[in-house]
C-alpha positions as CSV (number, residue, x, y, z in Angstrom):
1,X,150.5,39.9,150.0
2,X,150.7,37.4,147.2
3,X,149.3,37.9,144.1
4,X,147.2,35.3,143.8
5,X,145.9,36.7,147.3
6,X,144.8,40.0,145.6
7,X,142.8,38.9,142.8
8,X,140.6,36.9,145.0
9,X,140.6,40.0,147.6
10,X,139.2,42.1,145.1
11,X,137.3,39.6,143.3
12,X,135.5,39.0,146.7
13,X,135.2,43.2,147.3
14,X,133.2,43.4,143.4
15,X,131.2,41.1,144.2
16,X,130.0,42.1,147.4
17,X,129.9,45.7,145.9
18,X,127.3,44.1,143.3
19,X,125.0,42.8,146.1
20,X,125.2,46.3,147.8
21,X,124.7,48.5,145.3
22,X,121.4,46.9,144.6
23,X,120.3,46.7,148.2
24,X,121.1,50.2,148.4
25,X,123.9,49.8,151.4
26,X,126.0,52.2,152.7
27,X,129.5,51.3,152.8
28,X,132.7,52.1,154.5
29,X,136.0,52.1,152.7
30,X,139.8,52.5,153.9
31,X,142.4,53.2,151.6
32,X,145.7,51.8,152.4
33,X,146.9,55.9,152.3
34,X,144.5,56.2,155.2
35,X,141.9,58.2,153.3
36,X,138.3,56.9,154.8
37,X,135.0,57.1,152.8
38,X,131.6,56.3,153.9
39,X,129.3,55.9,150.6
40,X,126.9,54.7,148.4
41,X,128.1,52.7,145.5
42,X,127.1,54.2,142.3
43,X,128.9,51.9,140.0
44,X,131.0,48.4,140.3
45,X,133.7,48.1,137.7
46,X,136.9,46.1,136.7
47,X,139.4,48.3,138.1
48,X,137.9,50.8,140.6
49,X,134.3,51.4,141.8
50,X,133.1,54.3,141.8
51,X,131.2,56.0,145.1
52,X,129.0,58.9,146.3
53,X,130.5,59.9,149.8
54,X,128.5,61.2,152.8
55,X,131.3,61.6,155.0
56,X,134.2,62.6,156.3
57,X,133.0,66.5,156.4
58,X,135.9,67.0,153.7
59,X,134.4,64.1,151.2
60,X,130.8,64.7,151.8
61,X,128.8,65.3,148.4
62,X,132.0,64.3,146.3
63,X,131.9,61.7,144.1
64,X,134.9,59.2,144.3
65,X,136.8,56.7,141.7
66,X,138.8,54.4,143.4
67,X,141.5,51.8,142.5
68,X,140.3,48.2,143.9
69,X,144.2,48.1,144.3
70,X,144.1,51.1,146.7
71,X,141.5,49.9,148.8
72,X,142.7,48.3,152.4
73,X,139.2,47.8,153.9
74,X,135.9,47.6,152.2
75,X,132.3,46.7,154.5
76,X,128.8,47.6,154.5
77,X,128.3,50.3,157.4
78,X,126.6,48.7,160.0
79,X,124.2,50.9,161.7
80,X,123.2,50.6,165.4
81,X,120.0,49.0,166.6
82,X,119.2,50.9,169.1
């Protein structure tokens, strides 16, 4: 991926982190090493954002800091309906 192509990835991810954190959304992330988190955002910064995880079993109750750089996927969890 170009360069160019990163900084607006990440640009994108912080600023949808922003809105999240103050809606109070649960997220998902992937990390391009495979690790999965599925969190609350507790803080949005330049270089890595920093996350309260809920699961996997092996995460839950641990408090993350992750590279923007290191993250593959990043979403709101979407719960189900019904």
């Amino acid at each position: 991926m170009e360069k160019e192509q990163i900084k607006q990835r990440i640009l994108q991810w912080q600023l949808l982190a922003d809105q999240y954190l103050r809606e109070g959304q649960n997220v998902f992330i992937k990390e391009w090493n495979g690790d999965l988190h599925f969190c609350t955002i507790v803080m949005v910064g330049e270089t890595k954002i920093t996350v309260d995880n809920y699961a996997p079993e092996q995460r839950a109750g641990k408090r993350d800091y992750i590279d923007w750089l290191n993250i593959e996927l990043f979403d709101k969890v979407r719960e189900d309906q019904g």
